[in-house]
C-alpha positions as CSV (number, residue, x, y, z in Angstrom):
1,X,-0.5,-82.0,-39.8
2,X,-3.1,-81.9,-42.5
3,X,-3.1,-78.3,-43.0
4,X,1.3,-79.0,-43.3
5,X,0.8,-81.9,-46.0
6,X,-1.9,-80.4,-47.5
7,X,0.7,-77.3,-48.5
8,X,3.3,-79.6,-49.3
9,X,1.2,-81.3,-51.9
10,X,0.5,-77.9,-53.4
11,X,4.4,-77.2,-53.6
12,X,4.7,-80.4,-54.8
13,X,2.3,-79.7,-57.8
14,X,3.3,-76.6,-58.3
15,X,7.0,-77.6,-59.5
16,X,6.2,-80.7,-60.9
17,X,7.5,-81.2,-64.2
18,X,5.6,-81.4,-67.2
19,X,6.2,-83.5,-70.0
20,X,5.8,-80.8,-73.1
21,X,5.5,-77.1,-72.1
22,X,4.3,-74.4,-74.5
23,X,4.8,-70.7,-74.6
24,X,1.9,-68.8,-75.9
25,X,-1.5,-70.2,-77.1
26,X,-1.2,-70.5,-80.9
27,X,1.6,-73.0,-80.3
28,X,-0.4,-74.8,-77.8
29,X,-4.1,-75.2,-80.0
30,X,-1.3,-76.7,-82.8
31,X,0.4,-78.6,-80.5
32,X,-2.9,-80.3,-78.7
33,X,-4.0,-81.5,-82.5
34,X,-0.7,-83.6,-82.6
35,X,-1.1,-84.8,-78.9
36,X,-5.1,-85.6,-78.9
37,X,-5.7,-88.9,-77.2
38,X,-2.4,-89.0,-76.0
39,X,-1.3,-86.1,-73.5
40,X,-2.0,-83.0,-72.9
41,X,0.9,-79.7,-73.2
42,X,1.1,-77.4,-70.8
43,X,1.3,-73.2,-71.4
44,X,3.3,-71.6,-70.0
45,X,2.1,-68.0,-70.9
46,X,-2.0,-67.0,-69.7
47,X,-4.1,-66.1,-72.8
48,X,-3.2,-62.6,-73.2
49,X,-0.3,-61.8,-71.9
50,X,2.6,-60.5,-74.1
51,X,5.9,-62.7,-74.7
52,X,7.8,-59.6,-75.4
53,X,8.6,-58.3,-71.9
54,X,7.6,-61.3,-69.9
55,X,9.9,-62.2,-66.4
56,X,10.0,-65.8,-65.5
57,X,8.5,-67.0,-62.3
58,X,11.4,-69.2,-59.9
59,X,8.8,-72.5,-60.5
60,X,8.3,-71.5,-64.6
61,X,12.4,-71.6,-64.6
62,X,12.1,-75.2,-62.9
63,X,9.0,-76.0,-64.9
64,X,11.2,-75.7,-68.3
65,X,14.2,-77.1,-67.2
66,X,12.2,-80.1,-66.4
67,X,10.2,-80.3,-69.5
68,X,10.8,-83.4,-71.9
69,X,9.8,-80.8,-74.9
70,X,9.5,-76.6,-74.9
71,X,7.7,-75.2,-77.9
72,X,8.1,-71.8,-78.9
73,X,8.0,-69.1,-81.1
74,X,11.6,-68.8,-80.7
75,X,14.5,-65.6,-79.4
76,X,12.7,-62.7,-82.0
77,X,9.4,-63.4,-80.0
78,X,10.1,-64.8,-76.1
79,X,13.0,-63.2,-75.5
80,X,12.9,-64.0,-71.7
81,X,13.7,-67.5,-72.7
82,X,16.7,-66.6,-74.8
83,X,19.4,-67.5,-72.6
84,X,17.4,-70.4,-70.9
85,X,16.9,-72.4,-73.9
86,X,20.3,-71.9,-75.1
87,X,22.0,-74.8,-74.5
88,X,18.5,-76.4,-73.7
89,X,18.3,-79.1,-76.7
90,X,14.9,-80.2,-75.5
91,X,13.1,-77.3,-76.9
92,X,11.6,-76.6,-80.4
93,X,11.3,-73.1,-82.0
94,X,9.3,-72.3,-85.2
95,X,11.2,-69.9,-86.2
96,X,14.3,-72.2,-86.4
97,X,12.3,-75.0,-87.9
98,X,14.3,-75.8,-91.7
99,X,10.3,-75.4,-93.5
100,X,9.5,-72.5,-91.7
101,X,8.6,-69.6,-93.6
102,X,10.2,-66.7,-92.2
103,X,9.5,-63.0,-93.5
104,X,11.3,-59.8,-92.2
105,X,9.8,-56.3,-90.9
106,X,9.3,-54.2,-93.5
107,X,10.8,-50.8,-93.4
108,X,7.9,-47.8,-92.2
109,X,8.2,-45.7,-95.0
110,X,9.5,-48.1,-98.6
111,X,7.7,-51.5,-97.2
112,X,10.4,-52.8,-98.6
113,X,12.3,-55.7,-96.4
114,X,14.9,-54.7,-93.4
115,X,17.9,-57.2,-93.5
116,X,18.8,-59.0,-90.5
117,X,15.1,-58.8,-89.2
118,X,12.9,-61.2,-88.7
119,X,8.6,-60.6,-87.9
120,X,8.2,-63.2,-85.0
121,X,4.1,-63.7,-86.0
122,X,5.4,-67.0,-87.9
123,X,2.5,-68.9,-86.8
124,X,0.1,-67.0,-88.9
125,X,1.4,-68.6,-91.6
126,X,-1.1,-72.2,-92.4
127,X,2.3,-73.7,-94.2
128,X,4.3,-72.9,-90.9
129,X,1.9,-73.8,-88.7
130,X,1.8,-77.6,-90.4
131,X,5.5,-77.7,-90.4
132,X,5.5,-77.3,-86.3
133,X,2.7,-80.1,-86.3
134,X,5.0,-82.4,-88.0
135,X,8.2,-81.0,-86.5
136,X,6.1,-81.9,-83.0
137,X,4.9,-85.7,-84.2
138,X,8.7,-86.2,-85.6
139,X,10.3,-85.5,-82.3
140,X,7.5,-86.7,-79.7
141,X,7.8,-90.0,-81.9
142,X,11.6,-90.4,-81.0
143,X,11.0,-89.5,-77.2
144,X,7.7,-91.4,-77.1
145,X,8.2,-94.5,-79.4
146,X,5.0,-96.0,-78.7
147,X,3.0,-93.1,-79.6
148,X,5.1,-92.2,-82.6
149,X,2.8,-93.4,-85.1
150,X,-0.3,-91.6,-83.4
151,X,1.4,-88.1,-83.0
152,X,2.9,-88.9,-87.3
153,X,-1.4,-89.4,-87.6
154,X,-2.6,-86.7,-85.7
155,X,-0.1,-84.0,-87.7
156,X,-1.2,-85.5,-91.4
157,X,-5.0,-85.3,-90.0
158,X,-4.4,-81.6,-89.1
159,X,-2.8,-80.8,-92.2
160,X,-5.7,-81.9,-94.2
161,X,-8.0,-80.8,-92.2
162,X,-6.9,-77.2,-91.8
163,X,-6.6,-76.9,-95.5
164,X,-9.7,-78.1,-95.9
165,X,-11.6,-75.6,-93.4
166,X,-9.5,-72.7,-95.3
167,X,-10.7,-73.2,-98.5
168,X,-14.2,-71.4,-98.3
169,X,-12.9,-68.1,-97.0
170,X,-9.9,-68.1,-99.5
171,X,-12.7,-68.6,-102.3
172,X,-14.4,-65.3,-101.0
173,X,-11.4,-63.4,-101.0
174,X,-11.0,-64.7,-104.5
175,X,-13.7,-63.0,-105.6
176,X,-12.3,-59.4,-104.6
177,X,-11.5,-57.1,-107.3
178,X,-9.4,-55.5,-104.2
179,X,-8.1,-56.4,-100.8
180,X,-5.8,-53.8,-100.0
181,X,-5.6,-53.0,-95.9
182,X,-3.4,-50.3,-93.6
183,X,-2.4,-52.0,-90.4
184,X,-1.9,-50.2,-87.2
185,X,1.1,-52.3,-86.4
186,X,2.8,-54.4,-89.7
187,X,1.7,-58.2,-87.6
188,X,-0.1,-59.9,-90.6
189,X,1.7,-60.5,-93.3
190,X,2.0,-64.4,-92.6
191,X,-1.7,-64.3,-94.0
192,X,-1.1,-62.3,-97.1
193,X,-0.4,-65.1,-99.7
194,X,-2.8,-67.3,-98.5
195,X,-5.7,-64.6,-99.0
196,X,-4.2,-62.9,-101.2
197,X,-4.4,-59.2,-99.4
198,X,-2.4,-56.2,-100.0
199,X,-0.2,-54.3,-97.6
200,X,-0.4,-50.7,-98.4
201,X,1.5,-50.2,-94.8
202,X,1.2,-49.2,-91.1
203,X,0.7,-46.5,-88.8
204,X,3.8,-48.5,-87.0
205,X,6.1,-51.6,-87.3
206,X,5.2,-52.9,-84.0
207,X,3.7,-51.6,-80.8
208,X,6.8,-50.4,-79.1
209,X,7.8,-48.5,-82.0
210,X,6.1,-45.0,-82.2
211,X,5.7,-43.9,-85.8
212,X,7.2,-39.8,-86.8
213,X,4.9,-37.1,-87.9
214,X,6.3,-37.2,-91.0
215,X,5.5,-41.0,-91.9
216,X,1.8,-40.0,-90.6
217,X,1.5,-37.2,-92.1
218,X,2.6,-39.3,-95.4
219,X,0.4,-42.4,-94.7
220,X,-2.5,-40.0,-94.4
221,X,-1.8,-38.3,-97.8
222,X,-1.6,-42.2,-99.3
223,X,-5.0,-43.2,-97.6
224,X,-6.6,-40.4,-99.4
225,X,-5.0,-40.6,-102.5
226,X,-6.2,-44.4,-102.9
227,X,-9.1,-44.2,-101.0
228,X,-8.0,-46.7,-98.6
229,X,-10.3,-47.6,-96.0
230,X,-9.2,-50.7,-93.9
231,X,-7.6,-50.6,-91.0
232,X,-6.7,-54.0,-89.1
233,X,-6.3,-52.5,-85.4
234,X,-5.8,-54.6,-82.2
235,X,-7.5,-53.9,-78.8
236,X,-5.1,-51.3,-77.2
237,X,-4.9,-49.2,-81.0
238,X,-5.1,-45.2,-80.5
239,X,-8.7,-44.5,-82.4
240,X,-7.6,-40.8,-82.3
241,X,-4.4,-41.2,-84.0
242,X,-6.5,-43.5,-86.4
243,X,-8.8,-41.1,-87.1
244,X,-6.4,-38.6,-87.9
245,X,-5.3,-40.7,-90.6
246,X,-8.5,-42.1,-92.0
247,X,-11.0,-39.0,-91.2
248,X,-14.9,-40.5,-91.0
249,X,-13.9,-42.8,-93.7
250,X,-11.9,-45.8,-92.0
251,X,-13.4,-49.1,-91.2
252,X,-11.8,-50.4,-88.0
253,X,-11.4,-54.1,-87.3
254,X,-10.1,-55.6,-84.2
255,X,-7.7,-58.6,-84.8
256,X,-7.2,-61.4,-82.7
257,X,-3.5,-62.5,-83.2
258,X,-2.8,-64.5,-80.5
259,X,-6.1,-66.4,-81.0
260,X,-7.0,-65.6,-77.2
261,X,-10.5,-66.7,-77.7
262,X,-9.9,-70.0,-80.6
263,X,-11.0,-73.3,-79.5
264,X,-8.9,-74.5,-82.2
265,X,-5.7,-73.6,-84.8
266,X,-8.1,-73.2,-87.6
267,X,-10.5,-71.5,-85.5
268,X,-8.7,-68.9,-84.5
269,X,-7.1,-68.1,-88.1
270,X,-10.4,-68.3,-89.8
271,X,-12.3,-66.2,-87.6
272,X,-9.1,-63.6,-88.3
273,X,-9.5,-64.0,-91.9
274,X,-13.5,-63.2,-91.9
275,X,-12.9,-60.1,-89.8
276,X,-10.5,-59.1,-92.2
277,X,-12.9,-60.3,-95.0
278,X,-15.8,-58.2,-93.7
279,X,-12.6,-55.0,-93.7
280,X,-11.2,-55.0,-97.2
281,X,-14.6,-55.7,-99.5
């Protein structure tokens, strides 16, 4: 009898619904600065894992549909939830949020923009990242009246405090003559315009696109000609194919986009923008 309640308490828990539900952990470090003191969101994704080819789970399904609030990226990025959130009007997606910045791929070889794209990083950006704050406090408010003016607090006290904590790295970068960067995979330009780098372009648009010999044979002839030297690489980067490009002259730095490690938003985008720092000077 114990062993039989003691397992229906565990099913119990395990489909229990929870009141706001995150995807991937960018969203849910910006979503716990609106919701300090009051509650705590739920992820949905483990640190780590990618949203791109993700299957749900029969108790995540139930988990969502039960949610008061689902916070994501949006389709370009989880595609698994496409058709779940469809008709679903308690979710919120960044990249459908009116003040969200939203940039497009640019094309391999121009760099130039690719209509009818749309680079899913959006939480890069500081700007979107505040406008999901406050997109958060707006609608917890309505579904939590009593809390309303905590959650409006909480977003305003990010805001300021974010920009605050940005402004000594963005004063270093200032003070480069050049901050000019190759990426292995085209995932960072939500940062350029608030440190002011420059894209020279990738070995490839995205991880699951493979680049041509051409376009690396092309890159490597740009790296030389303008002796560029920074290459912002994530974990699972080919260091051969790298090398190729760059010969003994590349700098390598790993990139933590999905802020696996952060304790915190600004954390996690900071400690991106002094590896990149310690890349370009």
């Amino acid at each position: 009898m114990k062993f039989f309640l003691f397992t229906l308490l565990l099913c119990f828990h395990a489909v229990s619904p929870a009141a706001m539900i995150t995807t991937i952990k960018p969203l849910t470090l910006i979503a716990n600065e609106v919701t300090r003191g009051i509650e705590q969101p739920q992820q949905l994704l483990a640190d780590g894992i990618s949203a791109h080819d993700y299957a749900l789970r029969p108790s995540e399904r139930l988990r969502i549909q039960q949610a008061e609030l689902v916070i994501w990226v949006g389709g370009s990025h989880e595609t698994f939830l496409r058709s779940l959130l469809k008709n679903n009007r308690k979710n919120l997606s960044l990249e459908s949020l009116p003040t969200s910045k939203r940039l497009t791929w640019r094309n391999l070889e121009t760099n130039l923009a690719q209509a009818n794209t749309l680079d899913s990083h959006l939480w890069l950006s500081p700007d979107n990242a505040i406008a999901l704050a406050n997109a958060i406090a707006s609608v917890r408010g309505k579904q939590r009246p009593k809390d309303a003016a905590k959650y409006q607090q909480n977003a305003l006290t990010f805001a300021k405090n974010l920009k605050a904590s940005l402004q000594p790295i963005q004063a270093k970068f200032a003070q480069l003559p050049h901050r000019q960067y190759i990426a292995y995979h085209d995932a960072y330009q939500y940062l350029e315009a608030s440190f002011g780098l420059q894209y020279r372009g990738s070995i490839s648009i995205s991880p699951e696109q493979k680049s041509g010999l051409k376009h690396l044979l092309s890159l490597k002839k740009q790296v030389q000609q303008q002796h560029l030297r920074c290459l912002l690489a994530e974990p699972q980067f080919d260091e051969d194919l790298a090398n190729q490009i760059f010969g003994d002259t590349g700098r390598y730095v790993m990139v933590d986009e999905s802020f696996t490690r952060a304790a915190s938003y600004s954390a996690g985008l900071i400690k991106m923008a002094e590896a990149i720092y310690g890349c370009v000077k």
